[in-house]
C-alpha positions in Angstrom: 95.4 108.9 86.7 98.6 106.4 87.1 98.3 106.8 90.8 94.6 105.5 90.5 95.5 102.6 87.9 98.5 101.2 90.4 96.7 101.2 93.1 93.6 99.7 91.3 96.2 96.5 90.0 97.3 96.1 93.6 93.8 96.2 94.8 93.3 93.1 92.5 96.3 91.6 93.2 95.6 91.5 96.7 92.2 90.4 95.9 93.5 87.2 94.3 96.3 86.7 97.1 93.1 86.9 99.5 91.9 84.1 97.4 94.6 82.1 97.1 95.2 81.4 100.4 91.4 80.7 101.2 91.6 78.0 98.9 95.3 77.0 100.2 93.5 76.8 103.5 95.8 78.9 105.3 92.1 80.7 106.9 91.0 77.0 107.9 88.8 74.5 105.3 88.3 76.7 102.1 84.7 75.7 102.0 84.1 77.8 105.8 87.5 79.7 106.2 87.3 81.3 110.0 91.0 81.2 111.2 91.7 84.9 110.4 92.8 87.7 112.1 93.0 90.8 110.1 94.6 93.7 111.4 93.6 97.0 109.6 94.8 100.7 110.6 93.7 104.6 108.7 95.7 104.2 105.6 95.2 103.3 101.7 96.5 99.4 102.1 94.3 98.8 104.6 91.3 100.4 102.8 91.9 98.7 99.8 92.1 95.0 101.8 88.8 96.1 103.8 87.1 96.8 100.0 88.3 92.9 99.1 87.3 90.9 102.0 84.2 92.5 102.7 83.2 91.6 99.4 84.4 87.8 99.6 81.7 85.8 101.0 84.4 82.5 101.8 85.0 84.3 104.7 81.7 84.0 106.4 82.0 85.1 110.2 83.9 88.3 108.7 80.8 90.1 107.8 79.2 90.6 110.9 82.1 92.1 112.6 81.4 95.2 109.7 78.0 95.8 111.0 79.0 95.5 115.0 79.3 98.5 117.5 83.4 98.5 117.6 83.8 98.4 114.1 81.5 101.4 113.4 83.5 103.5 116.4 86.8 102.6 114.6 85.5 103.8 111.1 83.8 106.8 112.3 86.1 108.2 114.8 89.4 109.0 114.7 90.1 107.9 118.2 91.7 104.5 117.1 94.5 104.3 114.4 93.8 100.6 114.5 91.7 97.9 114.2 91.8 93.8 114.4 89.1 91.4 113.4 89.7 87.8 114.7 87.3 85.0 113.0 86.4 82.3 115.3 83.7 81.9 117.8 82.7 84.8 120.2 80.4 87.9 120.2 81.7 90.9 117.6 82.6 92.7 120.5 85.0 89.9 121.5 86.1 89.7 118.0 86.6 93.1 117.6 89.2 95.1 119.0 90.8 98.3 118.9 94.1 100.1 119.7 94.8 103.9 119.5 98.0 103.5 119.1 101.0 101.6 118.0 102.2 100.9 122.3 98.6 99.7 122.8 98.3 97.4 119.3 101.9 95.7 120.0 101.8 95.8 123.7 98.0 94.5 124.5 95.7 93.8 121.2 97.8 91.5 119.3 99.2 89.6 122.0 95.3 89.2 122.9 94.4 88.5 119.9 97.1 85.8 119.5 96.0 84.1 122.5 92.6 84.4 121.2 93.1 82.6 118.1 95.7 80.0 119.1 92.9 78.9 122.0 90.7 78.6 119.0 93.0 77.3 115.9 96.2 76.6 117.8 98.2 76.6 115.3 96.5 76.7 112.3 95.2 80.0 111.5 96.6 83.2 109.5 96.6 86.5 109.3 96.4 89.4 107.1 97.9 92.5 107.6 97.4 95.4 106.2 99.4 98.6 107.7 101.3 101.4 106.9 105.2 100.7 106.4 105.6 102.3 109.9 103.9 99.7 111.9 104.0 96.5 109.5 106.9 94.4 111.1 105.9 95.2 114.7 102.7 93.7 113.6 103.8 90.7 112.2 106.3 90.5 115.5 103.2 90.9 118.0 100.8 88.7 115.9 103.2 85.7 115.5 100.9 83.7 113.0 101.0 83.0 109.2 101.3 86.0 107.6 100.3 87.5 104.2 
């Protein structure tokens, strides 16, 4: 039961960090916040931030990406440990991408995705990540945005 109740307070916690930094623009205009890149992977952080933004309708390109082809492959199978959903424009498949591993994530999808959203934002778009301890700071290294 205490295991359950702390992870339910960070759930909220991140929740209202979520929406703090919509309305601190750090996702672009509060009002139609698309400068994100989230980067997600198989563990409980990452499941708990999935359970909060899919439910936030300020970030309104986000929602499609749960209902598009890659998506779906990286929550049913357990072929990829990792996936990142970039807002912007572009197709789901474009904004979608996955990584099997920690080499491919670091060495190909975030530096992608990087370029993807600085052609986009430049400068002015942030991230959210939500890994496992193991792969956090290389994450944050590879991504090279604002960072929550």
């Amino acid at each position: 039961m205490g295991e359950a109740k702390r992870r339910s307070q960070q759930s909220r916690q991140l929740a209202d960090e979520i929406e703090q930094r919509i309305a601190a623009g750090d996702f672009g205009a509060p009002q139609d916040a698309r400068a994100f890149c989230i980067v997600l992977d198989r563990g409980q952080r990452s499941r708990d931030m999935l359970k909060r933004v899919s439910s936030t309708p300020r970030l309104p390109t986000l929602a499609p990406l749960f209902e598009g082809e890659p998506f779906r492959l990286w929550d049913l199978s357990q072929i990829f440990r990792f996936v990142v959903l970039c807002g912007g424009e572009g197709t789901v498949q474009e904004r979608t991408l996955l990584a099997a591993d920690m080499k491919k994530l670091v060495g190909e999808v975030l530096p992608r995705a990087a370029a993807r959203m600085r052609a986009q934002f430049g400068r002015e778009w942030g991230s959210v990540i939500a890994v496992e301890d193991d792969a956090l700071e290389a994450a944050r290294q590879a991504l090279g945005a604002r960072q929550g």
